[in-house]
C-alpha positions as CSV (number, residue, x, y, z in Angstrom):
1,X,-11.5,9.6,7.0
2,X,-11.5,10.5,3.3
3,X,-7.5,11.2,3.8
4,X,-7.1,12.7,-0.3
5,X,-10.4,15.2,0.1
6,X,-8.9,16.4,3.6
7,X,-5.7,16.8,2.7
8,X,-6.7,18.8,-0.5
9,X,-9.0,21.1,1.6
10,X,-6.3,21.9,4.6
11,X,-3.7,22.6,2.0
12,X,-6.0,24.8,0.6
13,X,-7.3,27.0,3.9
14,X,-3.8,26.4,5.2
15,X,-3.0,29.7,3.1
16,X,-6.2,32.2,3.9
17,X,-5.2,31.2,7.7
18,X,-2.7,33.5,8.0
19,X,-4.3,36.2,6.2
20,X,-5.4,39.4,8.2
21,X,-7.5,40.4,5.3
22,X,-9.5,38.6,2.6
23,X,-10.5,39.7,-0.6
24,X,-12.4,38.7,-3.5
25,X,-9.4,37.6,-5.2
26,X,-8.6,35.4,-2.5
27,X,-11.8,33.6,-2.1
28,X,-12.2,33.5,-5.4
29,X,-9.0,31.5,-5.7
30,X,-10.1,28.9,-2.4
31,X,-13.3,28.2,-4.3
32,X,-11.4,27.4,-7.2
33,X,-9.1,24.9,-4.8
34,X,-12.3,23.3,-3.6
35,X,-13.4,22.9,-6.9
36,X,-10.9,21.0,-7.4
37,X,-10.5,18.8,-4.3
38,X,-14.6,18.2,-4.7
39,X,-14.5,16.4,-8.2
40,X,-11.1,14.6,-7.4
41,X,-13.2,13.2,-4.1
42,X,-15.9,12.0,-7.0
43,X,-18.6,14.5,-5.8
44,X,-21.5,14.4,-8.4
45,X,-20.7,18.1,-10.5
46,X,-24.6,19.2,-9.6
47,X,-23.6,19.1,-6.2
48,X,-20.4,20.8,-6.4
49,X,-22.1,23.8,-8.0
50,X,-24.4,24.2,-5.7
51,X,-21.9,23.6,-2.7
52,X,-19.5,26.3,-4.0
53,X,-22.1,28.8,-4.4
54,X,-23.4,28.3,-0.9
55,X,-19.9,28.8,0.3
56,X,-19.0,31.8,-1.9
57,X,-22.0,33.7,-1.4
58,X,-21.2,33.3,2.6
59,X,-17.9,33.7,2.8
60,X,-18.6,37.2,0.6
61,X,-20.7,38.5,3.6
62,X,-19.7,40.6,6.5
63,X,-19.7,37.4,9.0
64,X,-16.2,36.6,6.9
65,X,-15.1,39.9,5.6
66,X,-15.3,41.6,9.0
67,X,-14.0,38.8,11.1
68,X,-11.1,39.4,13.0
69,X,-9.5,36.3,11.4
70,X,-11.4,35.9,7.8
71,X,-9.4,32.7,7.3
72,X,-11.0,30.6,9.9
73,X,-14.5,32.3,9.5
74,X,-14.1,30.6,5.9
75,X,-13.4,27.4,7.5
76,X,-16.3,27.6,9.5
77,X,-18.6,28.7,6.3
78,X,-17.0,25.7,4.7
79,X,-17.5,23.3,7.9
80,X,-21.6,24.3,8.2
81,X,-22.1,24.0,4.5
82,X,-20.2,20.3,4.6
83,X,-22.8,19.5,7.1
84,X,-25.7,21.3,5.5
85,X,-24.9,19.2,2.8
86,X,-24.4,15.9,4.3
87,X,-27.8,16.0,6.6
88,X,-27.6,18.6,9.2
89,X,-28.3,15.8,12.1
90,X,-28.0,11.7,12.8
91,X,-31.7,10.6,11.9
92,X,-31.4,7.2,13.9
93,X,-33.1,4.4,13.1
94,X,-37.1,4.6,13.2
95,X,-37.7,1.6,15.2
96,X,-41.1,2.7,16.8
97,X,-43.7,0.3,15.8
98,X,-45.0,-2.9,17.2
99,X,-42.6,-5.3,17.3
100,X,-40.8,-6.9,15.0
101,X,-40.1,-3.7,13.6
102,X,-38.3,-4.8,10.0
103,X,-35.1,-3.6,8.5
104,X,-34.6,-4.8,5.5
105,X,-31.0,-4.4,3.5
106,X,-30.6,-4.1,0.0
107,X,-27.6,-3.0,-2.3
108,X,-25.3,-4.5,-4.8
109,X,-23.2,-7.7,-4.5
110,X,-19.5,-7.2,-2.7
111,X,-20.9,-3.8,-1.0
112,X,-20.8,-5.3,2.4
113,X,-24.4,-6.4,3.0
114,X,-23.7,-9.6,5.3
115,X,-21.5,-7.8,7.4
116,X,-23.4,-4.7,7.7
117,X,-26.5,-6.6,8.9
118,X,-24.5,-8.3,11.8
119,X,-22.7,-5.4,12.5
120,X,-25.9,-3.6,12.7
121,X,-27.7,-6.6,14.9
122,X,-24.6,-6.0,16.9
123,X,-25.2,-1.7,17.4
124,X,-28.7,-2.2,18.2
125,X,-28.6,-5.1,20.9
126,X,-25.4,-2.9,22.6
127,X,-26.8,0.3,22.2
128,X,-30.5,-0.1,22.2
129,X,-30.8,-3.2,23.9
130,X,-33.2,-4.6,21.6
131,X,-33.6,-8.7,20.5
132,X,-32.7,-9.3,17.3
133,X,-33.0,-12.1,14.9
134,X,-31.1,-12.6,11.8
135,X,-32.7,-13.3,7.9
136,X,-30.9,-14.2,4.7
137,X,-32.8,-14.0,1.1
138,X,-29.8,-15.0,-0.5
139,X,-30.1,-18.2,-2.3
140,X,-28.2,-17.7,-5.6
141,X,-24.6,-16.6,-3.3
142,X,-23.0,-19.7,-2.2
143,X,-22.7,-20.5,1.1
144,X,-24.6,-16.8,2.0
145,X,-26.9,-18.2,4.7
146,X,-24.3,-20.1,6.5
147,X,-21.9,-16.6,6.4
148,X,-24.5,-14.6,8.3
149,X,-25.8,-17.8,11.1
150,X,-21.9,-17.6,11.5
151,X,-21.9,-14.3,12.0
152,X,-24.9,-14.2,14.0
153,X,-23.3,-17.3,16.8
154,X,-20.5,-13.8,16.7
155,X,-22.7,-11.3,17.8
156,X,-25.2,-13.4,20.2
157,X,-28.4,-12.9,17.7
158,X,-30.6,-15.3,16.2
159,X,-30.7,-16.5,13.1
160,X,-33.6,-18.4,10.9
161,X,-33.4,-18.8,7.0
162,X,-35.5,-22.1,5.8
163,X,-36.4,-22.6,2.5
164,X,-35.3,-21.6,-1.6
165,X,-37.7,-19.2,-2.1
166,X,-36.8,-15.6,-0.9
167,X,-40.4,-14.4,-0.6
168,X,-41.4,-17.7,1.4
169,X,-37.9,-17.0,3.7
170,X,-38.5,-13.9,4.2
171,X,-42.0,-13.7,5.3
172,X,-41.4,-17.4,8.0
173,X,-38.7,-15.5,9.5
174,X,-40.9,-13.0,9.7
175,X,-43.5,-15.3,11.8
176,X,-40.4,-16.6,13.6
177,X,-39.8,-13.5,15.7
178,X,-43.1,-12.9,16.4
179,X,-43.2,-16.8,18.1
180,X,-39.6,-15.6,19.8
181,X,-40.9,-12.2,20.4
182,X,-37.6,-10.5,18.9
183,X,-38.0,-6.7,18.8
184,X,-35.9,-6.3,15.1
185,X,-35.7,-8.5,12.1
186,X,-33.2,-7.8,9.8
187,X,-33.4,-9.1,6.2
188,X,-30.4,-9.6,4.0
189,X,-31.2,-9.5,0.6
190,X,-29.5,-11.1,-2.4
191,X,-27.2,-8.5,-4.5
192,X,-26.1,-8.7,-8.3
193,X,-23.2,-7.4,-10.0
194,X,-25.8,-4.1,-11.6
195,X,-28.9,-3.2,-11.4
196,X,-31.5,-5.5,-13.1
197,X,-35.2,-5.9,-13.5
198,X,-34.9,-9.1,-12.4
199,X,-33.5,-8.6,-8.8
200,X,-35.5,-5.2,-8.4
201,X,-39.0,-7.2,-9.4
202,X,-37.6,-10.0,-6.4
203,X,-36.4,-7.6,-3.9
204,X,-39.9,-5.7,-4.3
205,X,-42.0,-8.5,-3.7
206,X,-39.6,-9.1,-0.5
207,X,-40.4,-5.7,0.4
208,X,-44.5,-5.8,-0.2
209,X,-44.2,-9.0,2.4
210,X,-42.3,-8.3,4.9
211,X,-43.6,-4.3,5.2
212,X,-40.2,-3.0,6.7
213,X,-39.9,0.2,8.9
214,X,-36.3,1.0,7.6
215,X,-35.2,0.4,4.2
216,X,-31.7,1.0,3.9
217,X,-29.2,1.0,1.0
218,X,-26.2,-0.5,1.7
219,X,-23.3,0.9,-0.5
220,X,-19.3,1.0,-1.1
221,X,-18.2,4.6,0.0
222,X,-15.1,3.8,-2.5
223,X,-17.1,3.6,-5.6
224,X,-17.7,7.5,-5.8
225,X,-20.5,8.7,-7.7
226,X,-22.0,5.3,-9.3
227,X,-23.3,4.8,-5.3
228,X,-25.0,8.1,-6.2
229,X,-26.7,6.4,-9.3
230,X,-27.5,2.5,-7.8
231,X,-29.3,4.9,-4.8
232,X,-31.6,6.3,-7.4
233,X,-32.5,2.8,-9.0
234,X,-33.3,1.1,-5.7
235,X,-34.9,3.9,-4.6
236,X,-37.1,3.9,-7.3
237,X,-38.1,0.7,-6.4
238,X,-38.5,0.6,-2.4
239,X,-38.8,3.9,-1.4
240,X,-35.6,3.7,0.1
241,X,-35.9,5.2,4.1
242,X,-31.6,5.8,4.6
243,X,-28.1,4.4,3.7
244,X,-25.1,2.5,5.4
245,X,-22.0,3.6,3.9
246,X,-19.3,1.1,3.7
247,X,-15.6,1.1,4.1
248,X,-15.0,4.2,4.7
249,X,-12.0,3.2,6.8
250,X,-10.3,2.8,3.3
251,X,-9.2,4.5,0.5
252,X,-12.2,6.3,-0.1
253,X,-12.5,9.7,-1.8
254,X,-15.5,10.1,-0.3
255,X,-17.8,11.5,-3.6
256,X,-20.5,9.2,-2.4
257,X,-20.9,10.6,1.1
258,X,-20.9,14.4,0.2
259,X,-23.2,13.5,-3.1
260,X,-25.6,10.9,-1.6
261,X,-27.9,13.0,0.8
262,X,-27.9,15.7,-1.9
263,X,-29.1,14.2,-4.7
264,X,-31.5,11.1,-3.6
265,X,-32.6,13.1,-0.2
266,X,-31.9,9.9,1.4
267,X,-30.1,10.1,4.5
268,X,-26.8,8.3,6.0
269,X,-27.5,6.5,8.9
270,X,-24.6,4.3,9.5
271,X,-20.7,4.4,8.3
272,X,-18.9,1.0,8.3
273,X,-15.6,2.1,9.2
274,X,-13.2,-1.3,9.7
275,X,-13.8,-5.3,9.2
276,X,-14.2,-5.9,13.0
277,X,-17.6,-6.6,13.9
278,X,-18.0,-3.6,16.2
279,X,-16.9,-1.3,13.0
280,X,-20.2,0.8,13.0
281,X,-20.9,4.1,13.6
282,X,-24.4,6.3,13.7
283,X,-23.4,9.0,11.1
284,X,-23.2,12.5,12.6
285,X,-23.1,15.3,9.7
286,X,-20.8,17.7,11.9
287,X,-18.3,15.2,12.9
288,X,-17.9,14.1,9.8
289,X,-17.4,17.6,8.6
290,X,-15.0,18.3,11.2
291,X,-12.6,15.2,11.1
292,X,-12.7,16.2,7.2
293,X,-11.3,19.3,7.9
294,X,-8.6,17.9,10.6
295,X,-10.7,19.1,13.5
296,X,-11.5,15.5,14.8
297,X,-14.3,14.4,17.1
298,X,-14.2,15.1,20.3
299,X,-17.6,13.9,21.4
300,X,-17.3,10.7,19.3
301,X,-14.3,10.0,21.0
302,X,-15.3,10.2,24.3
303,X,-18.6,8.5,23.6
304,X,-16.1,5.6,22.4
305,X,-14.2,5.8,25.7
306,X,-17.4,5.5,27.7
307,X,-18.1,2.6,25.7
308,X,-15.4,0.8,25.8
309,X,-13.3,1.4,28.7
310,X,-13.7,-1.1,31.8
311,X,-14.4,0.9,34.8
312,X,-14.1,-1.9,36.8
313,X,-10.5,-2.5,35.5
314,X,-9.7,1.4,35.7
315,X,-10.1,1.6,39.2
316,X,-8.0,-1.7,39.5
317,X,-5.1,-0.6,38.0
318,X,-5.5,3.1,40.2
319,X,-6.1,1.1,43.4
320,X,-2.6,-1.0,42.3
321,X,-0.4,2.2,41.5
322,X,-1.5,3.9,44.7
323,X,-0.5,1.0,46.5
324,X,2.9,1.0,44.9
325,X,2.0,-2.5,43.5
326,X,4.5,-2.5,39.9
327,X,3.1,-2.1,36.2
328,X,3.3,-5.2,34.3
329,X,2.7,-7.0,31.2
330,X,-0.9,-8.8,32.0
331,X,-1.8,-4.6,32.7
332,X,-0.8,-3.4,29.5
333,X,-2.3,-6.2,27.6
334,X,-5.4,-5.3,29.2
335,X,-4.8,-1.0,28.0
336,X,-3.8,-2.4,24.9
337,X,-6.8,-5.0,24.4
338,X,-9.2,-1.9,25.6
339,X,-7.5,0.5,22.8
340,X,-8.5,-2.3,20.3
341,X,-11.6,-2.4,21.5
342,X,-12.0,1.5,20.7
343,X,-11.3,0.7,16.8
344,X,-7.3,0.7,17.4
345,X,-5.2,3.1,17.6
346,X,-5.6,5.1,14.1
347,X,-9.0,5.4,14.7
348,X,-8.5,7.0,18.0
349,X,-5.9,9.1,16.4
350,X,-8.2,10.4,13.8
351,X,-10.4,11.9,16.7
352,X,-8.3,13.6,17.6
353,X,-7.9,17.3,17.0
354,X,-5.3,19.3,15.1
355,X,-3.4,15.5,15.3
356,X,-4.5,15.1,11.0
357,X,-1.5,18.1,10.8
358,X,1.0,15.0,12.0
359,X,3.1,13.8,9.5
360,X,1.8,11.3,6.7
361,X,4.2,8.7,8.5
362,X,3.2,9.0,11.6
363,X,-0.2,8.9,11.3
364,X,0.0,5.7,8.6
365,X,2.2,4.0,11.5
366,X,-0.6,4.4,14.4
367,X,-3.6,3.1,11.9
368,X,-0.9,0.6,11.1
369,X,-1.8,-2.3,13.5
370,X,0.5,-1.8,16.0
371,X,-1.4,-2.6,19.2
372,X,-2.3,-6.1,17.7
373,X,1.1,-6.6,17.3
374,X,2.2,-5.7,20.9
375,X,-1.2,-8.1,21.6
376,X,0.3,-10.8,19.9
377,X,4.4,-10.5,21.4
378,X,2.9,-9.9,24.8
379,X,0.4,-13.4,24.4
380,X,3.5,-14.9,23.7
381,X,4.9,-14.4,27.2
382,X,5.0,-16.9,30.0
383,X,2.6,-15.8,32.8
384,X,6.0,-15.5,34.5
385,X,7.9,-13.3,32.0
386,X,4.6,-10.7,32.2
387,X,5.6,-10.3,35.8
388,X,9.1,-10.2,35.7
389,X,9.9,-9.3,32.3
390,X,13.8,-8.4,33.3
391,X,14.7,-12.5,33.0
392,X,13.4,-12.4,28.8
393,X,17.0,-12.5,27.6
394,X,18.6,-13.9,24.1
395,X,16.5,-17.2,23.8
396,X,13.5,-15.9,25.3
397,X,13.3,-12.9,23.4
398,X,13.5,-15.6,19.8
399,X,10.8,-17.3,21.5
400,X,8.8,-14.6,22.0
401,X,8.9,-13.6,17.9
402,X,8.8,-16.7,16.8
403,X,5.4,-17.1,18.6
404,X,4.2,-13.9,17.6
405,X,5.1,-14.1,14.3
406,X,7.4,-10.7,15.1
407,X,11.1,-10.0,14.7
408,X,13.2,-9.7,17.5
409,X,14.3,-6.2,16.8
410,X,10.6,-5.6,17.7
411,X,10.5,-7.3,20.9
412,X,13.3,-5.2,21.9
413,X,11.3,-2.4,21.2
414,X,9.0,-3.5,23.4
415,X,10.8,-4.1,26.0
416,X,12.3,-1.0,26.1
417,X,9.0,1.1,25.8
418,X,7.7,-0.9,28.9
419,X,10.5,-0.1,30.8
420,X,9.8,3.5,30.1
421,X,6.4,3.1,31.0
422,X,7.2,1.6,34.4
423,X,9.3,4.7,35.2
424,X,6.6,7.1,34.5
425,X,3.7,4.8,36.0
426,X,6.0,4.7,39.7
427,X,6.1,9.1,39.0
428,X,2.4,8.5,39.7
429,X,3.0,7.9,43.2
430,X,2.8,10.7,46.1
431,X,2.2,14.1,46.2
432,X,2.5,16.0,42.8
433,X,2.5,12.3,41.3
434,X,0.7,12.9,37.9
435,X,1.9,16.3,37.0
436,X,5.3,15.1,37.3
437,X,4.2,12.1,34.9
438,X,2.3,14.1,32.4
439,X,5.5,16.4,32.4
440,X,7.3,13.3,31.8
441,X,5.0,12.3,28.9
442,X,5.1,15.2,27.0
443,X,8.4,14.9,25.3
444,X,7.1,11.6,24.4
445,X,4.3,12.9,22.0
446,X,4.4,11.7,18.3
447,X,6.5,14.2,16.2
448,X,8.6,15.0,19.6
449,X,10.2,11.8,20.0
450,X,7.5,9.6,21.0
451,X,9.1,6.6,22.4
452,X,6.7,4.0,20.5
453,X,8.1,5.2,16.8
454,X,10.0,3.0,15.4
């Protein structure tokens, strides 16, 4: 997340680490580094100020100076004031009111609006098992509507959008979940390429109908400090209540998430982090911190896990290797499918702590796609060579790549990993079983000769 502000802001505590001893001098240079890493990351200037004299005036105190190691008490300074900053807590969604409570999205055009509202329909039926039905305002964006009732057949909502006027849409989809007694309506507004009075005169009138409980802003985390600025216009208009950052899976520098909170007093309340439709996360102030500064996040990661993982099909597969029963293909598909279910592999990765000190390779190569690959040359497989996968020879294995749309080199690859795998999955087996498998699977940790590098 953010990878140019993190890497600027290890690089930089990667030298006061070391130190037994700070000084003045030596803070005074960090700050300097942070400076610098700040306004490269597109952080609005007023709030790089007042960051970097939270932090110096902190990391000039005693808690720092008379640490027993100064370097990571800085981190720490650092890490609280990066929350501080960004919100303190997740403010979730104020959905208590008698239903349909109304969210209603607004933001410019390409930020991700559409996608954010069924992604978002998606969150709250999953996680707070609410009914939700699906609105679009936009009548000037061709073929708008018919995106999001797609979208919403994807996601299992409803969807109801009648009409050319966005007022007269709005408020009949509006009486339309009352009739279907939804608990949520979410409204997807029209954007524009800027700000205008034109839309802001629209999208008020919108508002004053429809009376939403959550307002929220929906912006591009990759356009830095101008999110900062389109906040303050909408806000001005519809008293905005939080924000959903987008794409922050991408190349973003990440000015508008450290700026945002700061200078509108708006909270984040969602991070779109990937194009799948399950790409959605409540935004949490300290893990965000934390994964900035290569710490990952833990809890978010096992939260993920509990989410995601089949318990049904994990005590299959544990019933099956205590019985002696072999690993196949159709069982790794299903680990595989599960891991892509948990945002892939890179995003897993990035949870991880202490794993953002990997090499720039290694880490691009795990958020690279690779599972969906091994999906794809696995799918490709006869039930038969899933079970037996020692007959996939010379014309099978062209097959194979031609039907994944893979090369046969990387088939090979595969085929060789899974045979490792089986080895280490029949270790599992008796007495002392799984300590001599992790033993086994710790040369085979990327950077050590990790047996899925290419």
């Amino acid at each position: 997340m953010f990878p140019q502000l993190s890497d600027r802001l290890k690089a930089t505590f990667k030298g006061l680490t070391g130190r037994g001893r700070l000084n003045d001098d030596n803070i005074r240079d960090a700050m300097r580094e942070v400076r610098i890493a700040l306004l490269e990351a597109d952080v609005a200037l007023s709030v790089v100020r007042t960051f970097l004299e939270r932090v110096r005036v902190r990391a000039a105190g005693t808690e720092v100076l008379q640490s027993l190691s100064p370097g990571q008490a800085v981190i720490k300074v650092v890490h609280d004031e990066l929350v501080t900053l960004m919100g303190e807590r997740n403010e979730s969604l104020n959905l208590v009111s008698r239903p349909p409570a109304v969210i209603l999205l607004a933001g410019l055009q390409g930020a991700g609006k559409t996608t954010s509202a069924a992604k978002l329909a998606r969150f709250l039926q999953e996680r707070e098992k609410k009914q939700v039905l699906l609105t679009s305002v936009d009548v000037y964006r061709p073929a708008a509507m018919e995106q999001l009732r797609q979208l919403a057949d994807q996601v299992g909502a409803r969807f109801h959008a009648k009409g050319h006027d966005p007022v007269a849409i709005a408020t009949d989809a509006l009486a339309q979940a009352r009739v279907g007694a939804d608990d949520v309506l979410i409204v997807d507004t029209a954007g524009r390429l800027h700000v205008d009075d034109e839309m802001m005169a629209e999208i008020a009138q919108i508002h004053a109908a429809v009376d939403p409980v959550e307002t929220l802003f929906v912006v591009d985390s990759m356009i830095g400090q101008d999110a900062v600025n389109s906040a303050h216009a909408f806000n001005e208009a519809l008293a905005l209540t939080g924000v959903i950052l987008t794409k922050a899976d991408g190349d973003a520098r990440g000015g508008a998430a450290l700026s945002i909170r700061e200078v509108t007093s708006k909270p984040i309340k969602f991070l779109g982090v990937g194009e799948a439709i399950d790409a959605l996360e409540a935004f949490h102030p300290d893990r965000v911190a934390s994964r900035i500064l290569g710490m990952g996040d833990v809890v978010g990661l096992v939260e993920e896990v509990q989410r995601s993982v089949d318990e049904g099909q994990a005590q299959k597969m544990a019933r099956k290797l205590r019985k002696g029963k072999g690993f196949d293909f159709e069982d790794f598909r299903e680990q595989l499918v599960q891991v892509e279910q948990m945002g892939g592999l890179g995003g897993l990765i990035e949870k991880l702590p202490g794993v953002s000190d990997l090499p720039a390779a290694v880490r691009a190569q795990a958020g690279g796609g690779e599972t969906g690959r091994l999906i794809a040359i696995i799918n490709s497989m006869t039930p038969g060579e899933r079970t037996f996968p020692a007959v996939i020879k010379g014309s099978r294995k062209r097959r194979i790549a031609t039907g994944s749309g893979t090369q046969v080199q990387e088939v090979n690859r595969l085929l060789k990993q899974f045979a490792q795998m089986q080895k280490m999955m029949k270790k599992a087996k008796g007495k002392g079983g799984l300590a001599r498998m992790m033993g086994q699977m710790k040369g085979a940790m990327p950077g050590t000769g990790n047996p899925f590098a290419r």
